[in-house]
C-alpha positions in Angstrom: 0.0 0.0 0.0 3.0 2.2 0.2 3.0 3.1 -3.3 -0.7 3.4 -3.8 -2.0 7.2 -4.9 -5.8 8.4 -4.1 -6.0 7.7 -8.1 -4.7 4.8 -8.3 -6.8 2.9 -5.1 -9.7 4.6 -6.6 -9.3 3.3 -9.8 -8.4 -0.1 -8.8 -11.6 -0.3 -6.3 -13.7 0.5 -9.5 -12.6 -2.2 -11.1 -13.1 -4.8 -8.2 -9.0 -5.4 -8.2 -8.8 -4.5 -4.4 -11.8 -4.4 -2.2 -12.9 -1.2 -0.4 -12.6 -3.7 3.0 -8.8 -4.5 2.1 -7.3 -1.1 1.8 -8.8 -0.4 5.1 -7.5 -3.2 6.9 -4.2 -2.3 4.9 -4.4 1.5 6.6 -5.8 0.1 9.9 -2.8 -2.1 10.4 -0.4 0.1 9.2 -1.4 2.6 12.0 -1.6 0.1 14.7 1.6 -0.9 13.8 3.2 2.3 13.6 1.4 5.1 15.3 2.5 4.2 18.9 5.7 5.6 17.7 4.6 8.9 14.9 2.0 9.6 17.4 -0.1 11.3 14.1 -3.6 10.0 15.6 -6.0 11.4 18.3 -8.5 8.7 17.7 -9.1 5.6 15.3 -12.5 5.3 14.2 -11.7 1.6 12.9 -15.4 0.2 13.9 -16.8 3.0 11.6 -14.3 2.7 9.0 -14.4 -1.1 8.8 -18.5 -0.3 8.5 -18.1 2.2 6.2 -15.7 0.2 3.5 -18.1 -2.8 3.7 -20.8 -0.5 3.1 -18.8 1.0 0.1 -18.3 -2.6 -1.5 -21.9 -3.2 -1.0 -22.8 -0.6 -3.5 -20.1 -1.3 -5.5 -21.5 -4.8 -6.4 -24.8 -3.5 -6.5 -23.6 -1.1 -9.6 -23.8 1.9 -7.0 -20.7 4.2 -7.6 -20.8 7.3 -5.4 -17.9 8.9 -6.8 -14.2 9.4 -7.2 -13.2 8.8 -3.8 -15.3 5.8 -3.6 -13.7 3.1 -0.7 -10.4 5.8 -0.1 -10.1 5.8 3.6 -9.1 9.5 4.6 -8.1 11.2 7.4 -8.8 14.7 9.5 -7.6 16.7 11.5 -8.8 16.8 14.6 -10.2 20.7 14.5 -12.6 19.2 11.6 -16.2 17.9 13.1 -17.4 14.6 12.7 -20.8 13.5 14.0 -19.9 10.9 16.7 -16.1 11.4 17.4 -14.7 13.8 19.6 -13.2 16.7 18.4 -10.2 18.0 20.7 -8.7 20.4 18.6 -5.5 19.5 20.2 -6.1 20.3 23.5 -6.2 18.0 27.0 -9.9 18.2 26.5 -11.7 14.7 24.7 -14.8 17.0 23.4 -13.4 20.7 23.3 -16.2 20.5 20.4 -19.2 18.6 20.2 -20.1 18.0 16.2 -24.1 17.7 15.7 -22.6 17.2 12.0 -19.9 16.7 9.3 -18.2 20.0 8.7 -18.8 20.7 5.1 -15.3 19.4 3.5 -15.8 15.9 5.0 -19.6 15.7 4.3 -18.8 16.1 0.2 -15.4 14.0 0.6 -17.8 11.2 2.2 -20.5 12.0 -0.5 -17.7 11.2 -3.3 -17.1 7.8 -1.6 -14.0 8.4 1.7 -14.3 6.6 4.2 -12.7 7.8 7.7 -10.1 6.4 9.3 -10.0 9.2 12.3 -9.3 12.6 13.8 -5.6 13.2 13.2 -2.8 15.1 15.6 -2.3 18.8 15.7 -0.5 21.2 17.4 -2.4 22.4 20.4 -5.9 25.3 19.3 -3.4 24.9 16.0 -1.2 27.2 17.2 1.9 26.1 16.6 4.9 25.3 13.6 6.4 22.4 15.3 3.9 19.6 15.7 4.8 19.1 19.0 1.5 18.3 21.8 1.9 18.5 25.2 -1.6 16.7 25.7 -1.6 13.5 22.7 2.2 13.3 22.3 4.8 14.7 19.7 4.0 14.1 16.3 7.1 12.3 15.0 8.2 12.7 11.2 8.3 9.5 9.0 11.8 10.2 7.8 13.3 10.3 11.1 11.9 10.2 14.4 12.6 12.6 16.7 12.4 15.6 13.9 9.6 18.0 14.0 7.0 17.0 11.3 5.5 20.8 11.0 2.5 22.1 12.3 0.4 22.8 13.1 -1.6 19.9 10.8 1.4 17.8 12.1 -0.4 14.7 12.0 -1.7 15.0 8.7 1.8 15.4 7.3 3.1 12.3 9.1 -0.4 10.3 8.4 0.1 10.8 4.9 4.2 10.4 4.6 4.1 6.9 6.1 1.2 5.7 4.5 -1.4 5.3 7.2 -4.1 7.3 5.0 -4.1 8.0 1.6 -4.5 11.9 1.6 -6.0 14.2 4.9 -7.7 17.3 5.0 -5.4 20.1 6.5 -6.0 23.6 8.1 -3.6 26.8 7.2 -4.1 30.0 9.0 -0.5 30.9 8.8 1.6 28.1 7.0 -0.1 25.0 8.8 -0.8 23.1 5.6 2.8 23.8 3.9 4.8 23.5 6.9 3.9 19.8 7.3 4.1 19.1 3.8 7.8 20.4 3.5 9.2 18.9 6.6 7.2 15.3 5.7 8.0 15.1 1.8 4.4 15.7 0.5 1.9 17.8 -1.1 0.0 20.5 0.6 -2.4 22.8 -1.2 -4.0 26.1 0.8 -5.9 27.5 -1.7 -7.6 30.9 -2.2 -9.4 32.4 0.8 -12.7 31.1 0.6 -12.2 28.5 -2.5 -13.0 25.7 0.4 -16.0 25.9 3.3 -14.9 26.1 6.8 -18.0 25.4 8.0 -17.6 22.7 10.9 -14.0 23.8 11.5 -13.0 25.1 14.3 -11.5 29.0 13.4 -8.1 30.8 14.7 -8.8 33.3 12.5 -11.8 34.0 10.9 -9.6 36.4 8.0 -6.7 33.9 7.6 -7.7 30.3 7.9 -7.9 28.2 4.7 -8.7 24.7 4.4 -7.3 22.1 2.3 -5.7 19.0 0.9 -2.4 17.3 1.5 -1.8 14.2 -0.1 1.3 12.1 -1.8 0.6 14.0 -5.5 -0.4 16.9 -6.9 -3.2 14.7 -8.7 -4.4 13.4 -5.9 -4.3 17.5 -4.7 -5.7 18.2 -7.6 -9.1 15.4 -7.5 -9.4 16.5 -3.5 -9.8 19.6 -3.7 -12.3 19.3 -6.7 -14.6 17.1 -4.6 -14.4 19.9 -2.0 -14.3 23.4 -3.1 -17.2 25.3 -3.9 -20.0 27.8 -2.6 -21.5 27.3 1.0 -25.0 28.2 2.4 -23.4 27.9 5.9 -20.2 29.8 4.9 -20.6 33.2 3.8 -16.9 34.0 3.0 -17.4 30.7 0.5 -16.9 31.9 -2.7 -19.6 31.7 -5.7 -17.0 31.3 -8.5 -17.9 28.0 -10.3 -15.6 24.9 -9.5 -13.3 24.1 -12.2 -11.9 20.5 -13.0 -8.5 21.3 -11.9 -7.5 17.6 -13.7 -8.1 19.0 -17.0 -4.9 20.4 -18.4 -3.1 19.3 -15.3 -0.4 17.7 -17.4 0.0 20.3 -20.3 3.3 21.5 -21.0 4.9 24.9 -19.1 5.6 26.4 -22.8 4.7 30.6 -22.3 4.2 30.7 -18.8 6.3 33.4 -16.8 7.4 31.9 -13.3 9.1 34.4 -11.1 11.7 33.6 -8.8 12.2 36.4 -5.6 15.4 38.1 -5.8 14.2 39.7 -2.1 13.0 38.3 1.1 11.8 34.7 -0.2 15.5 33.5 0.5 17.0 35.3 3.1 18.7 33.5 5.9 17.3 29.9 3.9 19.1 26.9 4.5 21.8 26.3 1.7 20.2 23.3 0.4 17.2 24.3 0.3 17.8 27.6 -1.7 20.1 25.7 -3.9 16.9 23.0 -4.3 15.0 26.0 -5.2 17.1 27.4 -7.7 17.2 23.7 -9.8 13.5 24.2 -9.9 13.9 27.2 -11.7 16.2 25.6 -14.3 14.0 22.8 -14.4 11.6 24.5 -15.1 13.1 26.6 -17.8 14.4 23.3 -19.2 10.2 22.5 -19.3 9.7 25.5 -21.3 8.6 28.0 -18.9 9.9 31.7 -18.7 12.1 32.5 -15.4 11.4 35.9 -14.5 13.4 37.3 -11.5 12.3 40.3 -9.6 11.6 42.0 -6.5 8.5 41.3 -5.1 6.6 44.4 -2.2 8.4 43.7 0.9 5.8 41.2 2.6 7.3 42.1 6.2 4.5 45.0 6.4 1.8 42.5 5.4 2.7 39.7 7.9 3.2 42.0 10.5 -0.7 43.3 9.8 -1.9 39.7 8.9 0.0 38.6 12.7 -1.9 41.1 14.4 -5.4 40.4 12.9 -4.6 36.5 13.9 -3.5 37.3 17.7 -6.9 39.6 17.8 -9.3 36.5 16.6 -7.8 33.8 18.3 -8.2 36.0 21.5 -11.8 36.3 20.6 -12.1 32.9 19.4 -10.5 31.2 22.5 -11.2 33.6 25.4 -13.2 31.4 27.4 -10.5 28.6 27.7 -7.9 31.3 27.7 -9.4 32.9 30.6 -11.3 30.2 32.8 -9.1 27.1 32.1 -5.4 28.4 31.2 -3.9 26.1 33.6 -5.3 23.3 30.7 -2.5 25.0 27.8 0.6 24.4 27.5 2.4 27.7 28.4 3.6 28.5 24.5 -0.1 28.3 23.4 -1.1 30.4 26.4 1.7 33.2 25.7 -0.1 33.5 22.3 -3.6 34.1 22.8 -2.9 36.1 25.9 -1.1 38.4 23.4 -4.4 38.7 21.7 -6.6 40.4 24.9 -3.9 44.0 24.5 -4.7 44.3 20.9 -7.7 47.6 20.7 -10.7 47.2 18.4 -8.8 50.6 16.7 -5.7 48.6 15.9 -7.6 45.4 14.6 -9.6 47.2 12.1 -6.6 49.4 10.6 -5.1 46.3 10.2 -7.8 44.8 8.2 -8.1 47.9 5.9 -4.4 48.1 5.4 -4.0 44.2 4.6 -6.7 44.8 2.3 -4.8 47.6 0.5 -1.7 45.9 0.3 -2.8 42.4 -0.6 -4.7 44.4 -3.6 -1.6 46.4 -4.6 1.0 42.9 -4.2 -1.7 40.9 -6.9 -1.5 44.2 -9.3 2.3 44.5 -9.1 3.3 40.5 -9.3 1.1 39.2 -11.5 1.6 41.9 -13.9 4.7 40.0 -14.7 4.5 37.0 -13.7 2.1 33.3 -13.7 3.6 32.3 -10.5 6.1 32.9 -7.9 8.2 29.6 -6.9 10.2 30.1 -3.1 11.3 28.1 -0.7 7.9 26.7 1.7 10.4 27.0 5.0 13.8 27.9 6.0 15.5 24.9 6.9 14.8 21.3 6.8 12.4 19.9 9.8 14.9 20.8 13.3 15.2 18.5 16.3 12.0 17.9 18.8 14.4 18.6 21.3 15.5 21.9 19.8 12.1 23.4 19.7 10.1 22.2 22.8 12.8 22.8 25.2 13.2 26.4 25.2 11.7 29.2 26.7 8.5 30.4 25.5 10.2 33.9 24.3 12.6 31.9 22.4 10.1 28.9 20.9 7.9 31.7 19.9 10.3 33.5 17.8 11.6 30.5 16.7 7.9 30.1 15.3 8.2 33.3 13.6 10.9 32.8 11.9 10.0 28.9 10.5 6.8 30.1 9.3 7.5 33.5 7.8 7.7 32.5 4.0 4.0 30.9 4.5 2.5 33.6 6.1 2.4 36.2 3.9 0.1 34.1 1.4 -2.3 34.1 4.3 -2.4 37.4 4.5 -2.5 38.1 0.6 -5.7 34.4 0.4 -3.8 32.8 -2.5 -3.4 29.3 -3.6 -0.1 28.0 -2.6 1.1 24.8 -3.2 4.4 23.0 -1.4 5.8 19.8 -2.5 8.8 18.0 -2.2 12.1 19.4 -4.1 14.6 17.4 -2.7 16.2 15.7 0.4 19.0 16.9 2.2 22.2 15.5 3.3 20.3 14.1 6.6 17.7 12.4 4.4 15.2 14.8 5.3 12.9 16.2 2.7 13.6 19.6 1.4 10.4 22.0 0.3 9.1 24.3 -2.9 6.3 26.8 -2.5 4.6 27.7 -5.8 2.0 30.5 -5.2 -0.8 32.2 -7.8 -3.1 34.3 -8.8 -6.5 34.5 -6.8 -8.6 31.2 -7.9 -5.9 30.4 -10.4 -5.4 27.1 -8.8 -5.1 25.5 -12.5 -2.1 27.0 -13.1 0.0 26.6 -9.5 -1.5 22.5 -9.6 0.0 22.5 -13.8 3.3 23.7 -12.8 3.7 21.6 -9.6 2.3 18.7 -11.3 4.6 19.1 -14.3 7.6 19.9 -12.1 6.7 16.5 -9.5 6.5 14.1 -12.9 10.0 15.3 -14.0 12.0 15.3 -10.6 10.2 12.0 -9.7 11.4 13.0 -5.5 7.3 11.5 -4.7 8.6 8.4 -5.5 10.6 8.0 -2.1 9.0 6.8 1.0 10.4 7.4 4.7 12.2 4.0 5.5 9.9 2.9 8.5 10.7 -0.1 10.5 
């Protein structure tokens, strides 16, 4: 099951070469077997899943297809809601949530066929790069334990490195889909503000959080996020703009298209690998036809620093009750951070949405007058030591947070798609990663490139060496 895609299962369920029942007890097994150790899940659901896959063979042989994802056992994170599991959000609490329902991504991945495997690990209220939980364990990373795996959709990034669910559904208010795809090796897509409902997920901030795919391919990406995006009812930042089929064209060669490359910002103070990987994705690129375009983009500083203060004000909002009544239940980094969030005046907050308004629209104008896509580094070194980043001082883990996450923030702040994947490994063995960012709702074009670019380097081909 290693090498199995979200295509490829699907595909071969459809045509009866693997039963929906078998690649569960594949996943199930694998976890069981390795989970103890990567820690990536809160809670198994395998009585449901098992249910589920038999149900999904039932229909099968009754000629009853319910869709591309039909017998794919999935996994979430554990911020998403799921009628009849707990929902913990990360934190020492079992229910922190009660779900009456499906938040809407998971109710139109199960509609297209999923079936759940469980509620995945996350860094605690999501607030956090590291994947480290003081409450359900460190998420480990697949390619060597003991290394952070990202965060704060930790466990989605190690679920889906070592094979213990075929593709998960990530959150990303300020990096925490990418961050976990670059230190794990896979694909993590957080597309344009409001391409994806958020309905049934728990917020950090209502102006910044994205939801998404991550998976093993950019396909897989690609048929995901499909299945998911769209307008919302019970969303009403849910976009209206009709869904595309982002497979269509996926593969279609790079010939005319303008990529820049940021001579500013993007890679200072980068890891050397990593900027050298970078810079062999440009050629490669090239070599693939496109047009390398390098130039300075706005200084992002100003619009992280905004987008940073708007988050800190929500959270506050959004978490105030536990934050106040219970703060003795968070770990101390998590508590520094939405304490933060009560100083911030109602004066400040709103300036800070008009000016990241203003310069998100001016950054769009400026960029893509020149270019298709931007291709940077997704962070600034490969994934550190556990050790490294839980046992410092909360001053120091904090900046330390800043600085791993501060070439994924400013697409937060600016709500367009941005895609990581793998670009190489380094020395260590540990997987090096590429950010490709776009237009707004120009998903086609950041999944084309990233698609082309993963068929030619071929680095989705390697798999963590688990014991």
């Amino acid at each position: 099951m290693t090498d199995w895609t979200i295509e490829s299962l699907a595909a071969d369920i459809r045509a009866r070469r693997i039963s929906a029942a078998e690649a569960t007890d594949a996943c199930l097994a694998r976890i069981e077997r390795l989970d103890p150790t990567l820690r990536a899940f809160i809670s198994v659901d395998a009585e449901g899943a098992r249910r589920a896959a038999k149900e999904r063979d039932a229909e099968l042989g009754a000629g009853r297809l319910r869709g591309p994802l039909h017998g794919v056992p999935l996994a979430y994170k554990d911020l998403c809601f799921l009628r009849g599991l707990p929902t913990s959000c990360g934190t020492r609490t079992k229910e922190y949530f009660i779900a009456e329902r499906d938040c809407t991504a998971a109710s139109r991945l199960a509609a297209a066929g999923a079936i759940t495997l469980g509620k995945l690990n996350m860094a605690e209220l999501a607030l956090g790069a590291f994947g480290d939980n003081p409450h359900h364990g460190h998420v480990q990373n697949p390619w060597s334990v003991g290394r952070c795996a990202g965060g704060s959709s930790s466990g989605s990034g190690a679920a889906v490195a070592a094979g213990l669910a075929l593709g998960a559904l990530g959150t990303d208010t300020g990096g925490s889909i990418r961050m976990p795809a670059a230190c794990c090796g896979i694909v993590g897509l957080k597309p344009t503000y409001g391409r994806v409902s958020r309905a049934g997920v728990m917020a950090l901030s209502w102006s910044n959080d994205h939801v998404g795919p991550m998976t093993r391919t950019v396909r897989d990406a690609a048929l995901l996020l499909r299945v998911m995006a769209g307008p919302d009812p019970d969303d009403a930042t849910s976009s209206p703009r009709p869904v595309p089929d982002y497979l269509q064209g996926i593969a279609r060669d790079l010939g005319g298209l303008r990529v820049g490359v940021p001579e500013n910002y993007y890679f200072e103070g980068v890891d050397r690998a990593i900027v050298e990987a970078v810079e062999e994705v440009a050629r490669q690129l090239a070599r693939l036809g496109a047009t390398r375009v390098p130039f300075r983009v706005p200084d992002p500083q100003p619009l992280v620093d905004v987008t940073g203060l708007i988050t800190r004000a929500e959270s506050a909002a959004i978490h105030a009750r536990i934050a106040k009544e219970r703060p003795h239940e968070l770990g101390p980094v998590v508590r520094a951070r939405l304490e933060v969030g009560f100083h911030i005046s109602a004066h400040d907050y709103l300036q800070a949405l008009r000016l990241r308004a203003r310069m998100a629209r001016e950054f769009v104008r400026r960029v893509f007058a020149d270019v298709d896509v931007l291709v940077a580094p997704t962070v600034p070194e490969p994934a550190p030591p556990l050790v490294e980043v839980t046992g410092a001082p909360v001053g120091a883990v904090i900046a330390r947070m800043g600085r791993f996450s501060r070439l994924t923030r400013p697409f937060n702040g600016l709500g367009l798609p941005a895609l990581s994947l793998p670009c190489g490994f380094s020395r260590d063995g540990l997987p090096l990663g590429l950010q490709i960012a776009g237009r707004p709702f120009d998903e086609p074009t950041v999944l084309r490139v990233g698609h082309v670019y993963e068929q030619t380097a071929g680095w989705f081909t390697r798999r963590p060496a688990l014991a």
